[in-house]
N, C-alpha and C positions, 0 to 999 in steps of 0.2 A: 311821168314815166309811162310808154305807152305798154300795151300788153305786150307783144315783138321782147321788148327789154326785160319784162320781166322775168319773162321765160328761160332769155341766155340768160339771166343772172340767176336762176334757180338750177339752171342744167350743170356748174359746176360753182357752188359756193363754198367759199372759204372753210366755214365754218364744219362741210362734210370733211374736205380734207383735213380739218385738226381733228375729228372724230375717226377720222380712219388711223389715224398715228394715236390716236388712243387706246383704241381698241388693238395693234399690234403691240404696244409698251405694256398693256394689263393683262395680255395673252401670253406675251413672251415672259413678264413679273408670275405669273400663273405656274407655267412651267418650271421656272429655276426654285419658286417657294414650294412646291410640289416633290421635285428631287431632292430638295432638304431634308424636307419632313418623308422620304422616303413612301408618299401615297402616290400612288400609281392613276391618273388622271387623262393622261391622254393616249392613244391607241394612233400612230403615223400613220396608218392608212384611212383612219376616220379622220385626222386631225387634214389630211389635204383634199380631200373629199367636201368638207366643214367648209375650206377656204374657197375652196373654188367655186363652189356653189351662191356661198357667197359676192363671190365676183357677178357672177349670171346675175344674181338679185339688183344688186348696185347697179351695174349696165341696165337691168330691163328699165328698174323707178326711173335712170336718167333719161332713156328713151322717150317715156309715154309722160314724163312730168309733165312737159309745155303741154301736150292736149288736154291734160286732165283741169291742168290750171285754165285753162280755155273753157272749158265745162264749166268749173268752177268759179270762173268769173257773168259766165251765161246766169247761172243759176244765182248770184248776187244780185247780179244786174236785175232780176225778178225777186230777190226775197222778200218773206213775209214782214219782216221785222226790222228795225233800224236801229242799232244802238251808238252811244255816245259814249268815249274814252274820257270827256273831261264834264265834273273835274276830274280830279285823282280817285277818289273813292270810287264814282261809277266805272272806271279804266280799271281799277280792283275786281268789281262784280263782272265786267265782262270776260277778265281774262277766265277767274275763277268758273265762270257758269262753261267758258269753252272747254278749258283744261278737263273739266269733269265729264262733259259733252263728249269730247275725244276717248277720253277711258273708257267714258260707257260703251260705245260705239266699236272700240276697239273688243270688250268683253262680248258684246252681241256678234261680232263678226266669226270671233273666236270661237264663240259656241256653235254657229250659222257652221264653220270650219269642223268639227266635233258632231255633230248630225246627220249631214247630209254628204252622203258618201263622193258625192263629181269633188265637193268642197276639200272634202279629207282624202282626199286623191293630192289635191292642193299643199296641204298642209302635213301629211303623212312623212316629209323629209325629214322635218323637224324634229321627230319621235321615233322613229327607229335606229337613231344611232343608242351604241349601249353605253354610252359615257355620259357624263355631267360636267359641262367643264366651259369657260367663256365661248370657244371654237361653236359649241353646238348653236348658243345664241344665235349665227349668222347662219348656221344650217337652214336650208328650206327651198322648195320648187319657186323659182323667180316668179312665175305666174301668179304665185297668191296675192304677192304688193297689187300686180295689175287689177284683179279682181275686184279688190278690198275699195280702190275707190268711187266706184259709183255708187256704194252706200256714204263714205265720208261726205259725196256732195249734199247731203243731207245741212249739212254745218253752214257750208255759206247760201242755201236757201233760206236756212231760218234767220240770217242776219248776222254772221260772220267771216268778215273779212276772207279772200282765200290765204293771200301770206302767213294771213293769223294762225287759220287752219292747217297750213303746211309746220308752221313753226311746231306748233303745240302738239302734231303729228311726232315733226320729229323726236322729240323732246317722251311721249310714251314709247314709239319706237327705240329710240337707245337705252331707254331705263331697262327694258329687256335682256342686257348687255349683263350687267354684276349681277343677278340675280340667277345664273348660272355658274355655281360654283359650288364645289364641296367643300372650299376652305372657310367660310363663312357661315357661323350656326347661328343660331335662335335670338333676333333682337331685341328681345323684353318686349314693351309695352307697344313697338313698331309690327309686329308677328299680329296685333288683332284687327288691323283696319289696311296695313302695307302689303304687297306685293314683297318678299323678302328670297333671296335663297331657301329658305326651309321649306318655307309656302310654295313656290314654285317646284322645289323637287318633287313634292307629292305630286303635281301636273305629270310631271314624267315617269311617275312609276308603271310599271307593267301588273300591277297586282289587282287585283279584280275590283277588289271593291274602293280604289283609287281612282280608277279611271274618270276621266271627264271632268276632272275637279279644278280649283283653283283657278279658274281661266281670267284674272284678271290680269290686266294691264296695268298700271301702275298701284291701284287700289286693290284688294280683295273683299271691301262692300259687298260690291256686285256680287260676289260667290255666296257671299253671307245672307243677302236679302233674298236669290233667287236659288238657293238649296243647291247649290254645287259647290261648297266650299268642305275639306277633308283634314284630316290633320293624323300623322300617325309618329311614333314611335321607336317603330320597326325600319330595320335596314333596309332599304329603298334597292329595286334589281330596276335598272333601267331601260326603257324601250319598247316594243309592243308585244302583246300577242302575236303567234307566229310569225315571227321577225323573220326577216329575210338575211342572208348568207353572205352577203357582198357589200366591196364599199365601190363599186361601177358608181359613178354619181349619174349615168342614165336610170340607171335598173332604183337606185337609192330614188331619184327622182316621180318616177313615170308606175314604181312598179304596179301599183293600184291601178294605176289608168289602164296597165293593159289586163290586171285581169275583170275589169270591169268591161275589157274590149271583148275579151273571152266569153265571158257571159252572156252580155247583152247579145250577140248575134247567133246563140243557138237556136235552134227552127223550133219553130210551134209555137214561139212567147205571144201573147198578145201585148197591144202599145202601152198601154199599162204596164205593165211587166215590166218590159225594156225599160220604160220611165223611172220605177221603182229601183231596178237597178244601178242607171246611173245617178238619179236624185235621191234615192229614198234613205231610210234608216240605215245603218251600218248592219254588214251581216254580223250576227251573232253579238252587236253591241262591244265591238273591242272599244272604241273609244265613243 
């Protein structure tokens, strides 16, 4: 199979389209068990805001896949490492050391997203709606997919496959999907090492000393080993600090970016400064 093919065969597979009639059958199952139980979940003008945004995301990944996989096979083509699928055992420790590879990777970008404000410009869509609900999952500025992967190529430098990497991509990516919900409480003994609804609501709270937390991706290890993991209680109010007013999915989108635009070009800054402002720390540490 040459590279050419594998690209049209990644640019629309199968497999996204059975996950997109997934995620509309557990969105639309969301809403109807929601008006039963009479909890008030989703808001129409954030709920199509959610979607469409969504759309941008899905178009951009499909657009930039083949190049990235083109990278992605560049960087193989030179990796460090060489491993072997058979027999079965060692095809166990490969998939295992990726899967875990991909989490981590996905917790560091996350956090990369949570510090440095161009990033959280990025990822800002995600968190300022004020619902909890599956819809939010697919919330977010299509640009961050693009970003995220010139750190992923780290994966098949060090000696994994890129399909593998894509696979095992997708596969932390949709886990993010039911882990957005208020219908779903506390799993027992899955709450101390998983990724669960509870765990991730606290990701999304607006209350101070919440913030920044929980950032993993299918595991919460990661939050646990490097001091960002929370856990509360208390009734969760959702979305950010000085939230914004609108569900424009420009303004939902960009709004950071423009007043970062605002900032950065006021007279007398030194280049530093301006740097600081579009790379640096968040003001006042909201996230």
């Amino acid at each position: 199979m040459t590279v050419l093919e594998i690209i049209k065969g990644q640019a629309a597979r199968m497999d996204q389209v059975i996950m997109i009639v997934f995620f509309v059958s557990f969105i639309l199952g969301e809403m109807v068990i929601s008006s039963f139980r009479t909890v008030k979940l989703y808001a129409t003008k954030d709920t199509i805001t959610n979607l469409f945004l969504a759309v941008l995301t899905f178009i951009s990944i499909a657009s930039v896949k083949g190049g990235v996989f083109i990278m992605f096979d560049f960087l193989y083509d030179h990796r460090l490492f060489t491993f072997t699928k058979e027999p079965w055992y060692l095809a166990v420790v490969y998939w295992s050391l990726l899967f875990l590879f991909n989490d981590f990777m996905f917790y560091v970008f996350h956090w990369i997203a949570h510090k440095s404000r161009f990033f959280w410009a990025l990822h800002v869509a995600h968190h300022n709606s004020k619902e909890y609900n599956f819809t939010v999952s697919i919330r977010g500025l299509f640009l961050l997919q693009v970003f995220k992967f010139p750190l992923w190529g780290i994966m098949p430098y060090f000696g994994f496959e890129p399909l593998d990497v894509f696979f095992t991509d997708s596969i932390v990516y949709f886990y993010q999907f039911w882990v957005h919900t208020k219908l779903i409480g506390k799993l027992g003994f899955l709450e101390n090492f998983m990724q669960t609804p509870v765990n991730h609501s606290v990701h999304h709270s607006k209350n101070p000393n919440l913030l920044n937390k929980n950032l993993g991706g299918v595991f919460i290890i990661w939050d646990k080993m490097f001091g960002t993991y929370a856990e509360t209680d208390k009734p969760i109010e959702y979305g950010i600090p000085n939230n914004i007013e609108t569900q424009n999915p420009w303004v939902v989108g960009m709004h950071e970016f423009l007043v970062i635009w605002r900032e950065v070009k006021q007279p007398g800054l030194t280049l530093k400064q301006r740097f600081d402002i579009v790379f640096g720390d968040l003001p006042f540490r909201k996230y």
